[in-house]
Each structure stands twice: as structure tokens, then as C-alpha cells.
C-alpha positions as CSV (number, residue, x, y, z in Angstrom):
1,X,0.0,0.0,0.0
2,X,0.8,3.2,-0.3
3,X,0.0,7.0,-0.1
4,X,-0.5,9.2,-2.9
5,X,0.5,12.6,-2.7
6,X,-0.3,15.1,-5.6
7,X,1.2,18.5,-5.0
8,X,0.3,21.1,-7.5
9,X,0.1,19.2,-10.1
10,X,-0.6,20.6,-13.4
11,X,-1.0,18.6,-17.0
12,X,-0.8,21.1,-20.2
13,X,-1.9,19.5,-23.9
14,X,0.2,21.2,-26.9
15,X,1.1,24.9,-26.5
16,X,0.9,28.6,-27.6
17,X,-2.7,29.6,-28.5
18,X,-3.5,25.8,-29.4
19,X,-2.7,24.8,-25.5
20,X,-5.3,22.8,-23.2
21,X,-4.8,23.0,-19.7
22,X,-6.4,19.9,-18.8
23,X,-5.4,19.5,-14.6
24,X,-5.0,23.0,-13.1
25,X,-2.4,23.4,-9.6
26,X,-4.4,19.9,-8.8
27,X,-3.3,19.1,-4.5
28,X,-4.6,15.4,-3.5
29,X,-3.5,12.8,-1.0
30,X,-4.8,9.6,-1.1
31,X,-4.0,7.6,2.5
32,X,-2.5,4.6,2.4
33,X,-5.4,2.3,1.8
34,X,-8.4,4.6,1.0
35,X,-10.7,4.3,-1.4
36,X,-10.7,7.9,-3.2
37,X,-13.1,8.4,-6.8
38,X,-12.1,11.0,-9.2
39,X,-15.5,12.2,-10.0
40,X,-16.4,14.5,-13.0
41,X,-17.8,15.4,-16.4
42,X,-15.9,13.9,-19.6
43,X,-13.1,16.6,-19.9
44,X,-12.7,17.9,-16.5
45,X,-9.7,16.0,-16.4
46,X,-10.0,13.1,-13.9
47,X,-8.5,11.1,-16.6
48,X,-5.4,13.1,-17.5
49,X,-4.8,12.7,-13.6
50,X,-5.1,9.1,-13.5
51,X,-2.5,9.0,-16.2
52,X,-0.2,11.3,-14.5
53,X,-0.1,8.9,-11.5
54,X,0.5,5.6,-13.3
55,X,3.1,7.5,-15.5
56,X,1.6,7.3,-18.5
57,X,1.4,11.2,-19.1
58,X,3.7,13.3,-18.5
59,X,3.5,16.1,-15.6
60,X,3.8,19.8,-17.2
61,X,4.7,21.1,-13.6
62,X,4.3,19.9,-9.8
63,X,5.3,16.8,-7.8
64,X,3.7,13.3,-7.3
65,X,4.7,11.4,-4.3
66,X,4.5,7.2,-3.1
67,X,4.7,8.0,0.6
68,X,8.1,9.7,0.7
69,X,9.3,8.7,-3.1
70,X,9.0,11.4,-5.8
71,X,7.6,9.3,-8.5
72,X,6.9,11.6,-11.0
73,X,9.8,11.3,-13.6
74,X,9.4,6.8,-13.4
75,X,8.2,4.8,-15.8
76,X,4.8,2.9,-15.0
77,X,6.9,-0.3,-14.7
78,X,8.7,1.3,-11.7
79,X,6.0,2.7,-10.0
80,X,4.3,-0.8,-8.9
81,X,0.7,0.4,-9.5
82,X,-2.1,-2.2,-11.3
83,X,-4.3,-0.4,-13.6
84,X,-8.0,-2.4,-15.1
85,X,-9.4,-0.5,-17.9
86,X,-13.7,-0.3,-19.1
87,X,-12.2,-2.0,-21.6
88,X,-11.0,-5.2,-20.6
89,X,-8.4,-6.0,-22.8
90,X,-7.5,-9.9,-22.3
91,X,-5.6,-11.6,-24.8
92,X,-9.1,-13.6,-26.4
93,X,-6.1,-16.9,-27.3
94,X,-5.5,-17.0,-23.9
95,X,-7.3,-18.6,-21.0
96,X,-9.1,-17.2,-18.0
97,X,-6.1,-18.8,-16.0
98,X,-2.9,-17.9,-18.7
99,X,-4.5,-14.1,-18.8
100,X,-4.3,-14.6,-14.8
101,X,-0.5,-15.6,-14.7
102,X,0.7,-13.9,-17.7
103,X,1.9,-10.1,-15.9
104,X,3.6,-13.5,-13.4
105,X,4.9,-15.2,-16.0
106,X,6.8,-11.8,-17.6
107,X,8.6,-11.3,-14.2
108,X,10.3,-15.1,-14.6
109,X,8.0,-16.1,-11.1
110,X,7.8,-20.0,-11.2
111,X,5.2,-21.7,-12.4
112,X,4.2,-23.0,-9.5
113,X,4.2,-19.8,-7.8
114,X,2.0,-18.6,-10.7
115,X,-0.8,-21.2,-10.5
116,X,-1.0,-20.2,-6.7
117,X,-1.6,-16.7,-6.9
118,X,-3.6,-16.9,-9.8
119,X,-5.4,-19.8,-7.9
120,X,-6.0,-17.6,-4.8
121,X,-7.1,-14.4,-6.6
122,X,-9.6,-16.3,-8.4
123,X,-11.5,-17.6,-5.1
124,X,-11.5,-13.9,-4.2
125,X,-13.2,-12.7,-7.9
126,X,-15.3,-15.8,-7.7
127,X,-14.0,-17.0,-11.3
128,X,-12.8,-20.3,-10.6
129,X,-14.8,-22.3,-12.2
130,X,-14.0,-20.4,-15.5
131,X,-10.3,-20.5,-14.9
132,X,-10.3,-22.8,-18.6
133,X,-12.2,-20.9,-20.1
134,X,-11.3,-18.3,-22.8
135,X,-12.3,-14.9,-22.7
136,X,-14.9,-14.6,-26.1
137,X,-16.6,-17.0,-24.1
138,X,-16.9,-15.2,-21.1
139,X,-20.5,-12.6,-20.2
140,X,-19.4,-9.0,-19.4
141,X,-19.3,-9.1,-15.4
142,X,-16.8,-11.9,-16.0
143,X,-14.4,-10.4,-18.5
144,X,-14.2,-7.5,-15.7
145,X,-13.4,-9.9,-13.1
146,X,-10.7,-11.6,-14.8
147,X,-9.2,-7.9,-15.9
148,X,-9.5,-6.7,-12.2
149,X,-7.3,-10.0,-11.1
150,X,-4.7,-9.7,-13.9
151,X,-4.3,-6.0,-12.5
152,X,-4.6,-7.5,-8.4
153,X,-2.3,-10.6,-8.9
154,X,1.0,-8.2,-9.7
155,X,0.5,-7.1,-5.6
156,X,0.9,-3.3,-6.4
157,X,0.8,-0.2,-4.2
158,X,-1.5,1.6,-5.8
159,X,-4.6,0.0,-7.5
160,X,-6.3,2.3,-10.3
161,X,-9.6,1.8,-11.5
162,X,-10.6,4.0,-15.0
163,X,-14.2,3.7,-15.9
164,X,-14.3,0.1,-15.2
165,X,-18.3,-0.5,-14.8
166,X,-19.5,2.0,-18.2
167,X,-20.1,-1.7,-20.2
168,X,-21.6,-3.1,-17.5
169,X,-25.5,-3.7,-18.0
170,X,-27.5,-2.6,-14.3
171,X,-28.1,-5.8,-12.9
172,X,-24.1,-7.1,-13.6
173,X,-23.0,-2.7,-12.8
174,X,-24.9,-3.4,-9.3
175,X,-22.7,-7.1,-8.8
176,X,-19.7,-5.1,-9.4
177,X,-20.3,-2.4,-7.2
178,X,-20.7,-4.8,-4.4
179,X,-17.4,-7.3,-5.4
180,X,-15.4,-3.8,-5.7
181,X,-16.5,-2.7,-2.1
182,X,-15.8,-6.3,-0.8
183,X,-12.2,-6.3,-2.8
184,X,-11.3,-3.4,-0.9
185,X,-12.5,-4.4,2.4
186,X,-10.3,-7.4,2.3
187,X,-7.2,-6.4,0.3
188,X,-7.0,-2.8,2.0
189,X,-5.6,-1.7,-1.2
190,X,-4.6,2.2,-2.0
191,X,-7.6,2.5,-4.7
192,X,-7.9,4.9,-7.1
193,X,-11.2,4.8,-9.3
194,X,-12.7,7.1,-12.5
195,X,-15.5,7.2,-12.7
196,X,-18.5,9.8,-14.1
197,X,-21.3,8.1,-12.5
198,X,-22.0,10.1,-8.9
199,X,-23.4,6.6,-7.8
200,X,-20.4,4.5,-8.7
201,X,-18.6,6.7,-6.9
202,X,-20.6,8.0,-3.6
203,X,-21.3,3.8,-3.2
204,X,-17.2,2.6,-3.4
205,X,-15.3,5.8,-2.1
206,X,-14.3,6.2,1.2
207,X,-13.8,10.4,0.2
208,X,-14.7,11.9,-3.7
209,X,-12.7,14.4,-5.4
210,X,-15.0,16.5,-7.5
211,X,-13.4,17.8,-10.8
212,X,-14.8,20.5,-13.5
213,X,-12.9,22.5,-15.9
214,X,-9.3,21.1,-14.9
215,X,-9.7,21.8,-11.5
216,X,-10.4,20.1,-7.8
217,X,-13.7,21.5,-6.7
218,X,-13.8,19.1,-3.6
219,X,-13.1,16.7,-1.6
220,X,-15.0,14.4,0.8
221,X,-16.8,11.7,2.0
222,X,-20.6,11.1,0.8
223,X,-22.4,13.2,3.8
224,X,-20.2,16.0,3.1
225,X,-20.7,16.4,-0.5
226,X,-24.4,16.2,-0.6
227,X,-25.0,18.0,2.5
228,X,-22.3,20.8,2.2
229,X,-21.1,21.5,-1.4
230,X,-18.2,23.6,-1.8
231,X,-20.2,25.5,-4.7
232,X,-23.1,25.4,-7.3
233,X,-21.1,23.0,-9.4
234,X,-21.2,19.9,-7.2
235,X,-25.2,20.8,-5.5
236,X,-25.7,20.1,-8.8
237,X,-23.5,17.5,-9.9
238,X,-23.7,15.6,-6.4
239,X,-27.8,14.2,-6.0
240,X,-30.4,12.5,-8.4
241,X,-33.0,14.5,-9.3
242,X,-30.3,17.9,-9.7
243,X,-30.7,20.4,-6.5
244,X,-33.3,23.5,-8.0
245,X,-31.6,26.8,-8.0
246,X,-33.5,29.9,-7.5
247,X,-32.0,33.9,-8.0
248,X,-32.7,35.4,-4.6
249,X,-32.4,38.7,-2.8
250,X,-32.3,39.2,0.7
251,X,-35.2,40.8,2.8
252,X,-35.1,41.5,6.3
253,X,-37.7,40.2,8.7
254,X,-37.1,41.4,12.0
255,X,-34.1,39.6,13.2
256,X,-33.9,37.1,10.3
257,X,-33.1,37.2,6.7
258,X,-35.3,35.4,3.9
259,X,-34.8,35.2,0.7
260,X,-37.1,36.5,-1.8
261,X,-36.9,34.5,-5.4
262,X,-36.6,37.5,-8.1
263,X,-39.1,35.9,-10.5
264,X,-41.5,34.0,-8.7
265,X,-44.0,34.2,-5.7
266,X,-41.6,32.2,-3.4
267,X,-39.7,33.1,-0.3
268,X,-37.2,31.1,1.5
269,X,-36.5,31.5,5.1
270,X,-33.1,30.3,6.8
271,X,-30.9,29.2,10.0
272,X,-30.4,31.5,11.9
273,X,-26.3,30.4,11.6
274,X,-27.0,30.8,7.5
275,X,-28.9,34.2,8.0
276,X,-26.1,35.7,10.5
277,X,-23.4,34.4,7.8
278,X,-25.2,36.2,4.7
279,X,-25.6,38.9,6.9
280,X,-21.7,39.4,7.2
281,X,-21.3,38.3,3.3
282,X,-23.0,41.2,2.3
283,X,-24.5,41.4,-1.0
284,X,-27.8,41.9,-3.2
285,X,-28.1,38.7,-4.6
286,X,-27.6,35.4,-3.7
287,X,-28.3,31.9,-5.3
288,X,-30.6,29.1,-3.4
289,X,-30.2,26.1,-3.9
290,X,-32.9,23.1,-2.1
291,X,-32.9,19.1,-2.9
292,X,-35.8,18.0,-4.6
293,X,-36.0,15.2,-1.8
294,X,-36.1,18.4,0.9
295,X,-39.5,19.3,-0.5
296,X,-42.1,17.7,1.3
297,X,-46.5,17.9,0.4
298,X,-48.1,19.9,3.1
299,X,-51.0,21.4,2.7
300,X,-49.7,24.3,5.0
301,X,-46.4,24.6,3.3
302,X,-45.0,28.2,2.4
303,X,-44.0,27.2,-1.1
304,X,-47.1,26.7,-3.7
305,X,-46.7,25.1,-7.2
306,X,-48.7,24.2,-10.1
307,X,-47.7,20.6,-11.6
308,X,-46.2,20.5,-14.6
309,X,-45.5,17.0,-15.1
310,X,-45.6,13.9,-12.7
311,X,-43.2,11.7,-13.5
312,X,-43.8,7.9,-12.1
313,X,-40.9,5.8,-11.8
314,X,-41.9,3.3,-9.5
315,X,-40.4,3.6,-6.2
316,X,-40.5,7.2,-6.1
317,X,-42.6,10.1,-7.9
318,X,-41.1,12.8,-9.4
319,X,-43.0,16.3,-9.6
320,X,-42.0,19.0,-11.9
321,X,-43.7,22.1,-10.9
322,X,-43.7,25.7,-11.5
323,X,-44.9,29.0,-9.9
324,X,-44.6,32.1,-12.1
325,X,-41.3,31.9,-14.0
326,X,-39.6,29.3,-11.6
327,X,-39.3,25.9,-12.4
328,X,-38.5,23.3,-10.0
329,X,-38.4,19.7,-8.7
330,X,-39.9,17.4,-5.5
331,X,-39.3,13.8,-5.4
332,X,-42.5,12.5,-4.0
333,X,-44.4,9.2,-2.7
334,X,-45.6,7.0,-5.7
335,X,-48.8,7.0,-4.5
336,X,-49.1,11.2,-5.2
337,X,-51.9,11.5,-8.2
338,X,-51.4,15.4,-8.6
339,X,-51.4,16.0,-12.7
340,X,-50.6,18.7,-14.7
341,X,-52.5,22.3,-13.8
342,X,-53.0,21.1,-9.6
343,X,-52.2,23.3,-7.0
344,X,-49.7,21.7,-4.7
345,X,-48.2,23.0,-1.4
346,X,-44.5,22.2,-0.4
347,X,-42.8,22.7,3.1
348,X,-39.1,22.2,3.8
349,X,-36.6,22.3,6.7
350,X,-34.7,26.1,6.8
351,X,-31.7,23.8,7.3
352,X,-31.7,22.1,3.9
353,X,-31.6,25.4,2.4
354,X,-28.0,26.0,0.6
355,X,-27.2,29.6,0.0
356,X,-24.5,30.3,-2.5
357,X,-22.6,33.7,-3.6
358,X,-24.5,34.6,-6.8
359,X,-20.7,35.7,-8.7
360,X,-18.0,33.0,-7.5
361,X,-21.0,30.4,-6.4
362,X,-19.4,29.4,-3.6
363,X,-21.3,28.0,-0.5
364,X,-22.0,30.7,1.8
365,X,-21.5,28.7,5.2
């Protein structure tokens, strides 16, 4: 095992006016057997930073530390760090077991040595009984497993994972997540995993590093990100239904703030902590932001709607609502039979309500 330290690390694509900069002044540390998910939108550059850490891009500037080893100028063969692919690359001639020993086999280890290893990591992958099989013959979720042990039999420090489940059909995507999760419990492997799938990720990670644009936006564990987002991008990124935003400007009301939606008949109240903190921000305008799941029916409730569109997706309901120009969102019981034109009636916890700086969109805490 070991720990992965990034320290501003930066990854630029060609040069002069034609130059990308794909990973901007990017600062990480991965402990020594954590579970960390790079977490982003194609070209945010989660995947330019998975190469710089195997070594298969080049840095433009910054460091990249194993514990205390600077790694950053090593080849990957030098580095000791096991990547599996979404594509699973096997050698099709080869058997499950020969695709197994074959990174063994390249290293001169014994034969015997070989069939043990290879024996061992397929009881943990649960492929034994296909270890004579070859790999055309194989389903999906299998080809993955055998590509995750030809990556875990070499023993390496660092584990990386890139898009490793996008193939994957639900049912055999859902198997994986769980064998992933058990892997890590019993190999306590340094893991690091791609991935642009928010559930992939908030299910295997022990913390997630956001990306957008080439840069970190940040870092935690599940509770953190959903709860308290650094800034609009992950609210919106993080959560399934998308958080509803909502241009607001602040009102006084005695010794409390709310927040007054500029084209709608909606108001928001807030902590008193969130109020005492805008009031220090200053400012005219702010951005709210509430979870559809933090809307709740009530015939009582402050917020009124008229439905749009309700959505039925079996376990859950979703309404799409709107009140003068504002469109938003409420996940709801199934059972809800409000249709489009009804007048609906929405309460919420002051607590749930995120209030971000309308310029840099950063959380206001």
C-alpha cells in the first residue's frame, strides 16, 4: 500500500494559442489504503490525472509522491501500480487462467508460484470455475473480473480503477459495485477509481474528489458532499434528481433574513447560523439552492406550485412544478396522483436550504 500525494500538479496539452490545460495546480493525498473516486464530467480531467499517477502522461509542472518517493519522472513499470481499464483488454487466445499468470509469467516467477496466486485471486473474484475458459466465451461481469485480477495478482501499491463499470448492464454494474467494495474491504488496497457516475462513486469511495474545468472543486466523503457542497457545481453535480436553483435577494424580517426568489411568488427562510453568515457576506443577490428530496406535500407549506409533469418511476414520484417563472423539482411518494394544472403545497426544513454567492458560487456557510 501506499500514499498518494499530488502537490500542485498541473498537466498542459500542446502549446501557444493551441494549449489545453487539462489539470490546473491539482493538490490530493490519497492515505494509504483509502478508497478515493475521481468524480467529473468527460473533460474535466479526472482522466489526464489518472495517467499522471500511473506514468503514463507526463506532468507539465508539480510533484507526485509514493509515501516519501517522488515518482513523478518513473516509468509505470517502476512505479508498482495495477491499472484495469472499461475496456478489458484480455488476450481472447489466452485462457481465463494464462490471462491470470501472464503479468507473473513476464517477471520469470515459477510456475508453481504462478498457479498459486492466480489460484487464490480467483476464489476472491469468484471465477474459478471459468479459470479454462477463454475470454470470447466469457459474459461481461466476468471479462471485468478476470481484468481486475490480472491488474490485483501483480500485488501493487496503488490500485487504479478507469471507468471500469461504463459496459456493464444494471443488474451485472450493481454485482460489481458490491465485489469492488468487498475487494477493498479485504485487500485494503490504495484505490484509485474514474468514474462519471456520482453513484459508482458515492457507493465505493471512502472520500470523492470533484473535478470541472481542470480543476479540484472538492473533496469528501458522501455526507459532506451532498449536504455541504463547496459551490453550485457539485449541488448540482452531487444528488439524483439535480438540487433547483433559484435567483434570490435578501429581505429582512425582523431579526432574520429570507430570501425572496426575483421571478417568482416564493420566499425562503433560513438558519439563523446561514442568515447571521449572509448577513456578514453582504450582497444583493444570492443563489438558493434546495434538494428535490427536501420538499415535502403539506398542505400548510409556504411554497405553492402548479404541476407540470408527474413523473412515475416506481419507487418514487417525481414532480415538476412551477410558480410564475420558476421551475422546480420534489421527489414524491408514488402513491401522489397530482397532474398537470394542480395546485400543490410544499414545506421544507430552513436547514436544507443552501445559499451560494451569486458571482463565484461558492457555498456561503
Amino acid at each position: 500500500m501506499a500514499h498518494v500525494a499530488l502537490k500542485n500538479v498541473n498537466k498542459i496539452y500542446g502549446s501557444g494559442t493551441r494549449a489545453v490545460h487539462a489539470v490546473q495546480d491539482l493538490n490530493l493525498d490519497v492515505e494509504s489504503g483509502e478508497f478515493v473516486a475521481l468524480l467529473g464530467p468527460s473533460g474535466c480531467g479526472k482522466t489526464s490525472t489518472l495517467r499522471m499517477i500511473v506514468g503514463l502522461e507526463s506532468i507539465s509542472s508539480g510533484d507526485i509522491f509514493f509515501d516519501d518517493r517522488r515518482v513523478s519522472d518513473l516509468e509505470p513499470q517502476d512505479r508498482n501500480v495495477a491499472m484495469a481499464f472499461e475496456t478489458y483488454a484480455l488476450y481472447p487466445n489466452f485462457t481465463v487462467w494464462e490471462n491470470l499468470a501472464f503479468p507473473l509469467e513476464v517477471r520469470g516467477v515459477s510456475e508453481v508460484e504462478q498457479r498459486q496466486r492466480a489460484n487464490e485471486i480467483a476464489e476472491l473474484l469468484h471465477i474459478t470455475p471459468i479459470l479454462d475458459q477463454y475470454p470470447p466465451n466469457l459474459s461481461g461481469g466476468q471479462q471485468q473480473r478476470v481484468s481486475l485480477g490480472r491488474a490485483l495478482i501483480r500485488d501493487p501499491s496503488v490500485f487504479i480503477l478507469d471507468e471500469v463499470m461504463s459496459h456493464l448492464d444494471a443488474h451485472l454494474k450493481f454485482q460489481m459495485l458490491f465485489d469492488l467494495k468487498r475487494l477493498h474491504r479485504d485487500l485494503k488496497r490504495t484505490m484509485v477509481y474514474v468514474t462519471h457516475d456520482q453513484v459508482e462513486a458515492l457507493a465505493l469511495a471512502d472520500r470523492v474528489a470533484v473535478m470541472s474545468n481542470a480543476v479540484l472543486q472538492q473533496v469528501g466523503d458522501r455526507n459532506t458532499l451532498y449536504n455541504r457542497p463547496a459551490n453550485v457545481f457539485v449541488a448540482d453535480f452531487i444528488g439524483e434528481p439535480p438540487t433547483n436553483f433559484f435567483t434570490v435577494e435578501p429581505a429582512q424580517n425582523g431579526d432574520s433574513i429570507k430570501m425572496i426568489v426575483t421571478n417568482a411568488d416564493l420566499t425562503f427562510a433560513l438558519t439563523e447560523q446561514t442568515a447571521a453568515a449572509v448577513k456578514v457576506h453582504g450582497g444583493n443577490r444570492f443563489t438558493v439552492g434546495i434538494r428535490p428530496q427536501n420538499l415535502h406535500l403539506d398542505d400548510k407549506g409556504d411554497l405553492q406550485a402548479e404541476v407540470l409533469i408527474n413523473e412515475y418511476l416506481g419507487e418514487r414520484s417525481i414532480l415538476s412544478v412551477a410558480n410564475s417563472q420558476a421551475k422546480f423539482r420534489a421527489l414524491v411518494s408514488p402513491d401522489v396522483t397530482a397532474g398537470p394544472h394542480s395546485s400543490v403545497r410544499f414545506s421544507y426544513d430552513p436547514a436544507d436550504v443552501l445559499v451560494f454567492d451569486e458571482k463565484t458560487e461558492a457555498l456561503i456557510v
